[in-house]
C-alpha positions in Angstrom: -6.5 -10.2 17.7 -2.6 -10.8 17.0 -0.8 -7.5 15.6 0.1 -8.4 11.9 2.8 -5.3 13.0 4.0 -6.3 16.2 2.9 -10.1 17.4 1.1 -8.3 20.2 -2.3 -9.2 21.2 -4.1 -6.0 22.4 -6.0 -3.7 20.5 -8.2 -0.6 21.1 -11.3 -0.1 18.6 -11.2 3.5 16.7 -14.6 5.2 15.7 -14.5 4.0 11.9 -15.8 0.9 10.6 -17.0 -1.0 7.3 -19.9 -2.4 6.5 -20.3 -4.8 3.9 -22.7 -8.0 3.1 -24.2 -7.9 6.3 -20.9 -7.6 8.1 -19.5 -4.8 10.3 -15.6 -4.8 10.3 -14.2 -2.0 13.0 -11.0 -0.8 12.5 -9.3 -1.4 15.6 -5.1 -0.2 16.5 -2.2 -1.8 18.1 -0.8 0.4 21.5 2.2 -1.1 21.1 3.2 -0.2 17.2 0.3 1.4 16.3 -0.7 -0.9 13.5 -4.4 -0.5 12.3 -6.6 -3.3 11.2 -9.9 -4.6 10.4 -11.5 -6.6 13.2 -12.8 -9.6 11.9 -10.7 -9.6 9.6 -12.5 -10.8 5.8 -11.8 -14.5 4.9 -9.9 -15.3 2.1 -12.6 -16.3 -0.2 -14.3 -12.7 0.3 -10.9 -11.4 -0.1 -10.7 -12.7 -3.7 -14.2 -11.4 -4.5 -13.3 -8.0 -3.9 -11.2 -7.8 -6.8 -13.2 -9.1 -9.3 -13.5 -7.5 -12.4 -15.7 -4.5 -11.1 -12.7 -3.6 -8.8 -10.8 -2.5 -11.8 -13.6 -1.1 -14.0 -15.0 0.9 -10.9 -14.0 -0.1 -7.6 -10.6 0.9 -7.7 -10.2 4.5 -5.8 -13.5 5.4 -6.8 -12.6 5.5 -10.2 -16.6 5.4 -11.1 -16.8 8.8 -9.2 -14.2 10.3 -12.1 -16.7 8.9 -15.0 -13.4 6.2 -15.7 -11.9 2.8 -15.4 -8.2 1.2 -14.4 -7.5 0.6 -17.6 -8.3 3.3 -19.3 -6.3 5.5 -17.0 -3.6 3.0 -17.1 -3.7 3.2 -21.1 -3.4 7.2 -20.4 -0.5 6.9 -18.1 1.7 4.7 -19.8 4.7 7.4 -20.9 4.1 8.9 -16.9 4.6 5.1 -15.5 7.8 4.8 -17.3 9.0 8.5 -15.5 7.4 7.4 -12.3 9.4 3.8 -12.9 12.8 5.7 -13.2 12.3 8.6 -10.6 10.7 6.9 -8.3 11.3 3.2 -7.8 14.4 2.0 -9.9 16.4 5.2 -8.5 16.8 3.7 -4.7 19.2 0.8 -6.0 22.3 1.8 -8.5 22.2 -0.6 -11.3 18.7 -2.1 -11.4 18.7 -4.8 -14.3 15.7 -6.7 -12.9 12.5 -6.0 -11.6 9.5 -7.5 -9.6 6.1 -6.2 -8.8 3.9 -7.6 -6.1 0.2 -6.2 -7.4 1.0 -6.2 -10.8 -3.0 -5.6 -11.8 -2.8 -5.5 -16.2 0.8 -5.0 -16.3 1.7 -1.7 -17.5 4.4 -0.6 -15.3 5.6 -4.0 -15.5 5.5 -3.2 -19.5 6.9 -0.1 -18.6 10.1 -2.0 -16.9 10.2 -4.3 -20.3 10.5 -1.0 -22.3 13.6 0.1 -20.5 15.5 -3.5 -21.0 14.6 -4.7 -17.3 14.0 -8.4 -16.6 10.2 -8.1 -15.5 8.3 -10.3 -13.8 4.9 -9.9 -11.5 2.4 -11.6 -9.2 -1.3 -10.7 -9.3 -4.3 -11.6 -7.6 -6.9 -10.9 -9.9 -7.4 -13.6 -12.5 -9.1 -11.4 -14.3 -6.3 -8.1 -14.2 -3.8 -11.3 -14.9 -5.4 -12.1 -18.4 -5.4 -9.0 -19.6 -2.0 -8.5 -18.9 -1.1 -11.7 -20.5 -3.2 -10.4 -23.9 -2.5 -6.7 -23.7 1.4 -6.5 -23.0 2.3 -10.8 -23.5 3.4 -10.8 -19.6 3.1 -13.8 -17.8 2.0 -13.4 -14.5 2.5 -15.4 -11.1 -1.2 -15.7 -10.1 -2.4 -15.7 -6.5 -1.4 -14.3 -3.4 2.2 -12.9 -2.5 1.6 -15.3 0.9 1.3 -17.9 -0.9 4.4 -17.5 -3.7 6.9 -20.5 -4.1 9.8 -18.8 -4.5 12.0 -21.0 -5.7 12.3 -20.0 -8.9 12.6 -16.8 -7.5 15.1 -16.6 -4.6 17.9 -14.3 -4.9 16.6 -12.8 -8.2 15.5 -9.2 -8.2 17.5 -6.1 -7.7 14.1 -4.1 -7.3 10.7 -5.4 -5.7 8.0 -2.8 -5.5 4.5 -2.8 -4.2 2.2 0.3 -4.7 -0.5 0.4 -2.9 -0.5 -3.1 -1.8 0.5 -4.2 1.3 -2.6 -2.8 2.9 -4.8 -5.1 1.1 -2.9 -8.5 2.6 -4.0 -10.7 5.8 -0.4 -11.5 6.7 1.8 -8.7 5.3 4.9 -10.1 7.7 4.7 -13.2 5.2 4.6 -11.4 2.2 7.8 -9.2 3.7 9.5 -12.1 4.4 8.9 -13.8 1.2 10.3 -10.6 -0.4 13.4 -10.7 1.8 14.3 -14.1 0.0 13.5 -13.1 -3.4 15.8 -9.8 -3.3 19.4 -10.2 -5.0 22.5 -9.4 -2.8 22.1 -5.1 -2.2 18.5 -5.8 -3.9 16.0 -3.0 -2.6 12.4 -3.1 -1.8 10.0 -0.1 -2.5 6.6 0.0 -1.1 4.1 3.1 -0.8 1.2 2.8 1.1 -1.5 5.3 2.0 -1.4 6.5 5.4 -4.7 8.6 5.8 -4.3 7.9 9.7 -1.3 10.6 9.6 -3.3 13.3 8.7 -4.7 16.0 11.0 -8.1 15.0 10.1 -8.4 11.2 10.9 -6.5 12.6 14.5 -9.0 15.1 15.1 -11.8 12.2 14.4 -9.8 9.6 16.3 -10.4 12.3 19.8 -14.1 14.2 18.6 -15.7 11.3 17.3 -16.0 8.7 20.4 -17.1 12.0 22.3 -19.9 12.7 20.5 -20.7 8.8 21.1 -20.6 8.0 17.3 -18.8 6.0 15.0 -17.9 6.7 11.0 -19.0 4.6 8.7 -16.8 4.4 5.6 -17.7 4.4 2.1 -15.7 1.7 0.6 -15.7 -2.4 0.9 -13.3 -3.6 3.6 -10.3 -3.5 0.9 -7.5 -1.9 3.4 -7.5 -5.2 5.9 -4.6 -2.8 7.7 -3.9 0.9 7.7 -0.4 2.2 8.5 1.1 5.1 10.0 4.6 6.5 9.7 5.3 5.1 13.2 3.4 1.5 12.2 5.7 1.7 8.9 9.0 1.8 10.5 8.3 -0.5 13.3 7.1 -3.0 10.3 10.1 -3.2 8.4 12.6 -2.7 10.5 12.0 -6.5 11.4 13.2 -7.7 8.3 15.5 -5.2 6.9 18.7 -3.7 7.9 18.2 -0.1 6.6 14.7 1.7 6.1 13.6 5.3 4.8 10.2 6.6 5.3 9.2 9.3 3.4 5.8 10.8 4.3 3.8 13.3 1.1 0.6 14.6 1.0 -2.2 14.6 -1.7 -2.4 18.4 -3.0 -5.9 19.6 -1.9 -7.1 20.0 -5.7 -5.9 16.7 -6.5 -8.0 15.1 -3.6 -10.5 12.4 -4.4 -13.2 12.5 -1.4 -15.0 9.6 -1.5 -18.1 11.1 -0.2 -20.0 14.6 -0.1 -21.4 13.8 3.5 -20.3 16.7 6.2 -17.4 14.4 7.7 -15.8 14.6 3.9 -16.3 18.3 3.1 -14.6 18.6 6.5 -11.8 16.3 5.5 -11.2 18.6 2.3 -10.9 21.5 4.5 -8.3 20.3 7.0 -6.3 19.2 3.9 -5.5 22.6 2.8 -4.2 23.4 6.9 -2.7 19.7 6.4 -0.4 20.9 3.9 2.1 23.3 5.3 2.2 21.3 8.0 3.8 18.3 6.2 5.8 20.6 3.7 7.7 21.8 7.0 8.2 18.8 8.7 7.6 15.6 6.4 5.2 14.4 8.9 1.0 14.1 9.3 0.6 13.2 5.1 -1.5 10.3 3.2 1.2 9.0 1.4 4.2 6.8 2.3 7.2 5.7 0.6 9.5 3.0 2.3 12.6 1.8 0.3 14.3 -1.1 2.6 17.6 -2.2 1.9 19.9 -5.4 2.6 18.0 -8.2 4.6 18.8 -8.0 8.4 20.8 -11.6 9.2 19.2 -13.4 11.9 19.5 -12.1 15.8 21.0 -8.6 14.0 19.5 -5.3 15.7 18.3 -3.6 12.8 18.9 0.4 12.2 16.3 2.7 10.5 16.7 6.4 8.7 14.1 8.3 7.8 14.3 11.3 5.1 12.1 14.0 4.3 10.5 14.1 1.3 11.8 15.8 -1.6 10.4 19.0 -3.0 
């Protein structure tokens, strides 16, 4: 299977799969960058099923297992998207006036942008999640897949892109990247978090105890994450495309931790989380979240350079 990271070919199965309408997809990383992804990978009409509309009324993060919905925690959120807008996503360029998001779902940090004079716009997958933007907040949506954009009406356009949570749920991410890279204005800055539950201390343990038991994990979820990145995945990722990168690595809090399942493997997970967490306060390494912020397009046959920061506290 070709690296999605890296262009390399080789790959080495980890103990976790999915398992889903008859299918078993086994999570499987890259030696050379350390990229992890689903082996087969899920074709692009099952890929659109997944986010139907019970994706966002209980798929989504196992929302069901919180007795909610997307949108009715979206509807809650609204004032904290616009603080989360400013703090976290507008701040890495210095005079945003226009702003993109890649995974726009109903539109309310989009509406969010709108309410603090931004030119928005958005792409969304979910016909569905791209309706009810259009009727809740009057935002019209690029529908479809990021892959698949024409960008011509786009090219040079955006002083911020952002993609929460997102890039993990694409088949080609390196074409979605490199559609980004044309869409950003001159200084524009790209801002993407993605989970990185491979960092932590407990998916290491499981990656050495597991195979010597002779047993594999099955998880709980459909095969939504087609890739699953690390810190060290992360930079080697963007640091084809873009000049300068930051990785910032966080961590859940352990009250604020969602477990997916109450089998042993979980209540075990919830444990190592509170040993996790002074761990990555200290060094800004081993969390579940990442933040990358990539700046100023690489030109062709440029060697690209790469910072990383610690988080703030």
């Amino acid at each position: 299977m070709r690296c999605v990271g890296c262009d390399g070919q080789a790959s080495s199965p980890l103990p976790f799969r999915y398992e889903w309408e008859a299918r078993r997809f086994v999570l499987c990383r890259c030696p050379r960058c350390g990229m992890i992804s689903l082996d087969p990978q899920p074709t692009s009409a099952e890929i659109v099923a997944f986010y139907s509309e019970e994706y966002f009324a209980s798929g989504l993060h196992g929302l069901d297992r919180l007795g909610t919905d997307y949108e009715s925690a979206a509807d809650t959120g609204l004032a904290a998207a616009a603080r989360f807008l400013e703090r976290d996503v507008l701040s890495a360029h210095p005079h945003p006036h226009s702003f993109f998001e890649i995974g726009a779902a109903m539109g309310h940090l989009l509406a969010a942008g709108a309410s603090l004079g931004l030119e928005c716009g958005g792409i969304e997958i979910s016909p569905a999640a791209a309706a009810r933007a259009r009727d809740k907040f009057g935002l019209e949506l690029e529908g479809g897949r990021i892959e698949d954009l024409d960008v011509c009406a786009h090219r040079k356009r955006w002083d911020v892109i952002y993609a929460g949570d997102v890039l993990e749920h694409l088949q080609d991410p390196a074409a979605a990247v490199a559609k980004v890279v044309d869409m950003l204005a001159p200084e524009g800055v790209f801002v993407a978090r993605l989970p990185s539950s491979f960092d932590l201390l407990s998916s290491r343990l499981a990656i050495r105890v597991l195979p010597l038991l002779g047993r594999t994990m099955r998880l709980p979820d459909k095969p939504y994450h087609l890739h699953e990145y690390t810190r060290r995945s992360a930079l080697h990722f963007f640091r084809r495309f873009f000049d300068e990168v930051e990785v910032d690595s966080s961590l859940i809090p352990p009250w604020k931790l969602n477990l997916k399942s109450g089998s042993a493997a979980y209540r075990l997970k919830g444990i190592l989380h509170w040993a996790n967490l002074p761990v990555t306060y200290l060094t800004g390494r081993c969390g579940d979240r990442l933040v990358v912020r990539a700046r100023t397009p690489a030109p062709p046959g440029t060697a690209a350079t790469v910072t990383s920061s610690r988080p703030a506290r």
